[in-house]
C-alpha positions in Angstrom: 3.3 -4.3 5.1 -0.1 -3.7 6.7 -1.8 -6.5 4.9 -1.5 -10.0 4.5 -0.2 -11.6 1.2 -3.5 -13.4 -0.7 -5.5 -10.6 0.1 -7.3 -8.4 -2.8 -6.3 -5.1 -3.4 -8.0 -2.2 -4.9 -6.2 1.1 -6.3 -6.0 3.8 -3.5 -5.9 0.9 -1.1 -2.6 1.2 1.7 -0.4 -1.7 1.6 2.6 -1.1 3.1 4.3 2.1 5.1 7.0 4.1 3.8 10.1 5.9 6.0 9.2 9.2 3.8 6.5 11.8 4.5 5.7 11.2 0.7 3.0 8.3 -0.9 4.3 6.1 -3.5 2.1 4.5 -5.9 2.5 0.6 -6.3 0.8 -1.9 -8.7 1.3 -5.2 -6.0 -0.7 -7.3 -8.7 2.2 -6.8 -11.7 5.1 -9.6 -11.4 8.7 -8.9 -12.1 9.4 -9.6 -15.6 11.8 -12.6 -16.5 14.7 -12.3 -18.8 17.2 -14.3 -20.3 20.0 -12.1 -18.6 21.0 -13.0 -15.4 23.5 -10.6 -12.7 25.4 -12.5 -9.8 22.8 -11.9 -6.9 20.2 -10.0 -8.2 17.8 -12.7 -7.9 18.2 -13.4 -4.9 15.2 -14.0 -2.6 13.7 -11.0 -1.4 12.8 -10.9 2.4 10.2 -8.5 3.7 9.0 -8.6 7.0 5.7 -10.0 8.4 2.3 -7.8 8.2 1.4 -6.2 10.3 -2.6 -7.1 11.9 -3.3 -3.6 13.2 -6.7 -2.6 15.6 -9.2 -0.4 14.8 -7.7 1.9 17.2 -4.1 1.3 15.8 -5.8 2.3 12.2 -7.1 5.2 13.4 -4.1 7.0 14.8 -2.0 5.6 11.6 -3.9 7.5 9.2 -3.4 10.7 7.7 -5.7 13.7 7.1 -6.0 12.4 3.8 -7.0 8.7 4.1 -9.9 6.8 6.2 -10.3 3.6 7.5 -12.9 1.0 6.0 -14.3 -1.6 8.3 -16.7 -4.4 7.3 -17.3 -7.4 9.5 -14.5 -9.2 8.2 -11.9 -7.2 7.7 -10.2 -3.2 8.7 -8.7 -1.5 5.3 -6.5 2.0 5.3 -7.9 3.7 2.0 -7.2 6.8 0.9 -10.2 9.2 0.6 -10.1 9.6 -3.1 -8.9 6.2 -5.0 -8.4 8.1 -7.9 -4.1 8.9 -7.9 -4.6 11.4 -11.2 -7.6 13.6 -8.9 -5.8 13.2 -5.5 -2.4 14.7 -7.9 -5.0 17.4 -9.0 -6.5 18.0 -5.4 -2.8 18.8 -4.2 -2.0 21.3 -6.8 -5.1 23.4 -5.9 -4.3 23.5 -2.2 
């Protein structure tokens, strides 16, 4: 995770890194859903490790050729260039 928990988040907005080459698209806002049905362990606290505070320096050489880095006095955000996931999909095909 490359940002703090509290913090709002915008679609096309990086969150998190993956061990894959690939993106995956996340809704971070949408809860788990509750259900009557309950497994042996499966809802068990789930543990992921502290954000990360990155530089501006750090920001720059995590990005990729397709993503930029937003800075405003108060905070540094990893963005992709085009929020849009349905026209970044498209842009891919074409190239």
């Amino acid at each position: 995770m490359i940002i703090p928990p509290g913090v709002d988040v915008y679609a096309g907005m990086i969150i998190g890194e993956h061990n894959k080459d690939s993106d995956i698209i996340v809704n971070v806002i949408k809860s788990k859903h509750l259900t009557n049905m309950r497994a042996s362990g499966s809802d068990d606290n789930i543990l992921l490790t502290p954000y990360r505070r990155m530089s501006l320096e750090e920001c720059v050489t995590f990005i990729n050729d397709d993503e930029c880095v937003e800075v405003t006095p108060n905070i540094l955000r990893v963005r992709k260039a085009e929020l849009d996931e349905h026209k970044r999909k498209q842009a891919a095909k074409i190239d």
